[in-house]
FIKOLZA-1660 file (N, C-alpha, C; in steps of 0.1 Angstrom, whole numbers, plus 5000, padded with zeros to 4 digits):
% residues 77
   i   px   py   pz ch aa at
   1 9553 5270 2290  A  X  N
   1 9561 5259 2285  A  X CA
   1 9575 5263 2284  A  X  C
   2 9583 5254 2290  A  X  N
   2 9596 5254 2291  A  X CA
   2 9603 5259 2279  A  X  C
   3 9602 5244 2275  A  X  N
   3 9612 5237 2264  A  X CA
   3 9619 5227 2265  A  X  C
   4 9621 5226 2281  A  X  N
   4 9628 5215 2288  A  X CA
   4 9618 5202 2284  A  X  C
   5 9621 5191 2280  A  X  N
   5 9617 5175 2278  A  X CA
   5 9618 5168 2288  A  X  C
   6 9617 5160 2295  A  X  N
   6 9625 5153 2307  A  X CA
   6 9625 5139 2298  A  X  C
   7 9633 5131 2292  A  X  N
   7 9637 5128 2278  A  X CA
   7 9629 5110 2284  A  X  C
   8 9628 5108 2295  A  X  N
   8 9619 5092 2303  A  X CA
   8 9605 5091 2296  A  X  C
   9 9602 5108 2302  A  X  N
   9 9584 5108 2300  A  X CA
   9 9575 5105 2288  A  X  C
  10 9580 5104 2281  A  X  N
  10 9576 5102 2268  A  X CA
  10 9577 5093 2259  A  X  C
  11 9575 5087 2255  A  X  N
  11 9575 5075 2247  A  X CA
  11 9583 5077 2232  A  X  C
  12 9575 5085 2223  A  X  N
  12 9573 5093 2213  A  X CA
  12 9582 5103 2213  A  X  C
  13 9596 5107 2217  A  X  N
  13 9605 5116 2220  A  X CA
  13 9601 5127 2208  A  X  C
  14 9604 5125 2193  A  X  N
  14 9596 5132 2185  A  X CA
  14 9593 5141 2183  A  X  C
  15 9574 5131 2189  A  X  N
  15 9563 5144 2189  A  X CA
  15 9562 5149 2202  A  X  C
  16 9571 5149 2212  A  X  N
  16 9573 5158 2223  A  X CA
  16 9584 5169 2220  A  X  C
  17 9597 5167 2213  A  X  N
  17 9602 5173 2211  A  X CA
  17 9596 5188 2200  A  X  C
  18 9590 5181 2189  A  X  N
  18 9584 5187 2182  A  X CA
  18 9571 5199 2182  A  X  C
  19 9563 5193 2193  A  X  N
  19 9554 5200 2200  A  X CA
  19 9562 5211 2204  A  X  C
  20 9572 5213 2217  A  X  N
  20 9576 5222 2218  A  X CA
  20 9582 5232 2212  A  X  C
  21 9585 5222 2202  A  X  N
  21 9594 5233 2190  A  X CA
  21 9584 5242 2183  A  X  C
  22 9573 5239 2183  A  X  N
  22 9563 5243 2175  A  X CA
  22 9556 5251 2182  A  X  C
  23 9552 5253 2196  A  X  N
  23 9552 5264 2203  A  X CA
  23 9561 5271 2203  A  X  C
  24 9572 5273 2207  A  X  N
  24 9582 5281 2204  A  X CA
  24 9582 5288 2192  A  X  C
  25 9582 5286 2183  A  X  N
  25 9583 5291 2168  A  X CA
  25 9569 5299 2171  A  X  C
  26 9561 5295 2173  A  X  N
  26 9546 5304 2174  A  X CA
  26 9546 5314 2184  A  X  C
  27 9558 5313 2194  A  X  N
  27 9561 5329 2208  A  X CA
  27 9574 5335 2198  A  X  C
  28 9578 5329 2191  A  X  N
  28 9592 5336 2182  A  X CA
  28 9608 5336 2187  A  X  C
  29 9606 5325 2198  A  X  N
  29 9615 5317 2203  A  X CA
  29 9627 5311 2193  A  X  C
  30 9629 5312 2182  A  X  N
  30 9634 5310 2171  A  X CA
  30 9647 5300 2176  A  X  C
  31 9654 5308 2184  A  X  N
  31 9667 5299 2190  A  X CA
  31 9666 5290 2195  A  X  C
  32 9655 5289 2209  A  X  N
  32 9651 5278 2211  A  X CA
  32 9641 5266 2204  A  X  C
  33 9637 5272 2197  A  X  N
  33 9631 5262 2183  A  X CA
  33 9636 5254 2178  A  X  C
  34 9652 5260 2171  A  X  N
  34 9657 5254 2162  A  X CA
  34 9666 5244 2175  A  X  C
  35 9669 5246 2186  A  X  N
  35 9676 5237 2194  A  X CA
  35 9663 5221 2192  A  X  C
  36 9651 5227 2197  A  X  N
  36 9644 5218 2200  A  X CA
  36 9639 5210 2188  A  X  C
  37 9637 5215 2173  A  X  N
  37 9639 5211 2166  A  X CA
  37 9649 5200 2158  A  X  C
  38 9661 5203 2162  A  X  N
  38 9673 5196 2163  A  X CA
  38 9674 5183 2168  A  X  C
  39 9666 5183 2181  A  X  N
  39 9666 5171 2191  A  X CA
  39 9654 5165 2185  A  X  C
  40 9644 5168 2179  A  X  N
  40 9632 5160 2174  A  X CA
  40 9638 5153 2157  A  X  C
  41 9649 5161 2156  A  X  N
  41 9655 5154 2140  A  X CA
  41 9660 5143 2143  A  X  C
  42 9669 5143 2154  A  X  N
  42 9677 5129 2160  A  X CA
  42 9669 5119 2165  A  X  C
  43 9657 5121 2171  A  X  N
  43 9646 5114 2176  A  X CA
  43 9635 5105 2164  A  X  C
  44 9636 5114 2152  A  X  N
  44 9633 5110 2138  A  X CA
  44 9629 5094 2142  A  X  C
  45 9617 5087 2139  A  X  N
  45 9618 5075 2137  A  X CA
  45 9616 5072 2118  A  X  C
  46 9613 5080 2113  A  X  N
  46 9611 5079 2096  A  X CA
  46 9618 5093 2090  A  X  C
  47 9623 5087 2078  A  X  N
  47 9631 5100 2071  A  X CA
  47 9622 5112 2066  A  X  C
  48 9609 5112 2066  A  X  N
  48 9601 5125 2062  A  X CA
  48 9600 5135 2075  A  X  C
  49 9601 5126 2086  A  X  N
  49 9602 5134 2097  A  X CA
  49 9616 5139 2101  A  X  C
  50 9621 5133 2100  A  X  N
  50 9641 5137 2098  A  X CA
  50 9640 5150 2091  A  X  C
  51 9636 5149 2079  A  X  N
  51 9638 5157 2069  A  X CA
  51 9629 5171 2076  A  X  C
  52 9616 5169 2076  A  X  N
  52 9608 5180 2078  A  X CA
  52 9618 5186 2092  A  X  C
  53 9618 5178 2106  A  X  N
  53 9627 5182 2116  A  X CA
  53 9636 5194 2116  A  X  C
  54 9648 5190 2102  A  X  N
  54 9655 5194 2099  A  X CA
  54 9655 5209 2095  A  X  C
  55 9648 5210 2085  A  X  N
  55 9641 5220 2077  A  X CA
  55 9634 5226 2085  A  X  C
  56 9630 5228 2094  A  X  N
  56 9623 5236 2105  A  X CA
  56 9638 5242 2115  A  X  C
  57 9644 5232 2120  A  X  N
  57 9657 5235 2125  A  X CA
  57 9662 5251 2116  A  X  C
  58 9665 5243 2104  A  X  N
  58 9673 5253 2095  A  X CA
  58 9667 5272 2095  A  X  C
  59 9652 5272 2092  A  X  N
  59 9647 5280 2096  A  X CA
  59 9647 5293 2104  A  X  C
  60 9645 5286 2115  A  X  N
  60 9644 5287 2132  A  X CA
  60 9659 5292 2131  A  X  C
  61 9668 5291 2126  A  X  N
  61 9682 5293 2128  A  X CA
  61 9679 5304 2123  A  X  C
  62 9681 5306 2111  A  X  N
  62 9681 5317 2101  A  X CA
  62 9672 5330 2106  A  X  C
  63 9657 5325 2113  A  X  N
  63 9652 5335 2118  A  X CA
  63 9658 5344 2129  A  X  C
  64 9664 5334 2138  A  X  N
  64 9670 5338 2154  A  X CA
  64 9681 5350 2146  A  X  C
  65 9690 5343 2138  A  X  N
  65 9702 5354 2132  A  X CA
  65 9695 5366 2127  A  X  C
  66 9681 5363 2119  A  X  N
  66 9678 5378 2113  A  X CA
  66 9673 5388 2122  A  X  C
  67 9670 5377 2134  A  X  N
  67 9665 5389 2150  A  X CA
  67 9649 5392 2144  A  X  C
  68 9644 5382 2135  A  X  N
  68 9628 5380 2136  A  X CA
  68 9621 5380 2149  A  X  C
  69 9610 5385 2147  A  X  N
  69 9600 5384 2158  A  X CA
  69 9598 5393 2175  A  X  C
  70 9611 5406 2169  A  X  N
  70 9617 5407 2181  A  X CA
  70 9608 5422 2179  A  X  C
  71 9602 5422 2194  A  X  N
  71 9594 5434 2197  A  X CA
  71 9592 5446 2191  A  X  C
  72 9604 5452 2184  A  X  N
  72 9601 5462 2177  A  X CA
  72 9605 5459 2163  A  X  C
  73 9598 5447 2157  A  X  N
  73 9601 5448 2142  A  X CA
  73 9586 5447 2138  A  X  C
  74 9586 5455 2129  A  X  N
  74 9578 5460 2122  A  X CA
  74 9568 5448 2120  A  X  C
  75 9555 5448 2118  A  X  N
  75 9543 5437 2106  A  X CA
  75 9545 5441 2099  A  X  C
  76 9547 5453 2091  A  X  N
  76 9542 5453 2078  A  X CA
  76 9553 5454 2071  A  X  C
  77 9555 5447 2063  A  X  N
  77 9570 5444 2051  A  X CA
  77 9567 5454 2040  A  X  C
% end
């Protein structure tokens, strides 16, 4: 999976956008998460999904800055 949308194909921009974001976050894609995450907030058709969107966005940001997930960081805290 990309990450790329092709923004026609879908009906539901959303839960397409969101899907991806949520694979990404699960490979540790963090940067591209929180992009893709971003575009599923604006796609929002209800404010719990806005909100949740968002808060994932926010995340995904903060992870990408802390350099989470990145090959040589440690499991164990």
């Amino acid at each position: 999976m990309t990450g790329h949308i092709h923004k026609n194909r879908a009906r539901n921009h959303y839960a397409a956008y969101s899907s991806v974001a949520a694979h990404a976050e699960r490979h540790t894609d963090y940067l591209n998460a929180a992009t893709l995450w971003d575009k599923a907030a604006s796609t929002a058709r209800s404010a719990p999904a806005r909100f949740w969107a968002e808060r994932r966005s926010e995340f995904c940001y903060n992870a990408a800055e802390k350099g989470w997930g990145k090959t040589n960081e440690s499991a164990a805290v």
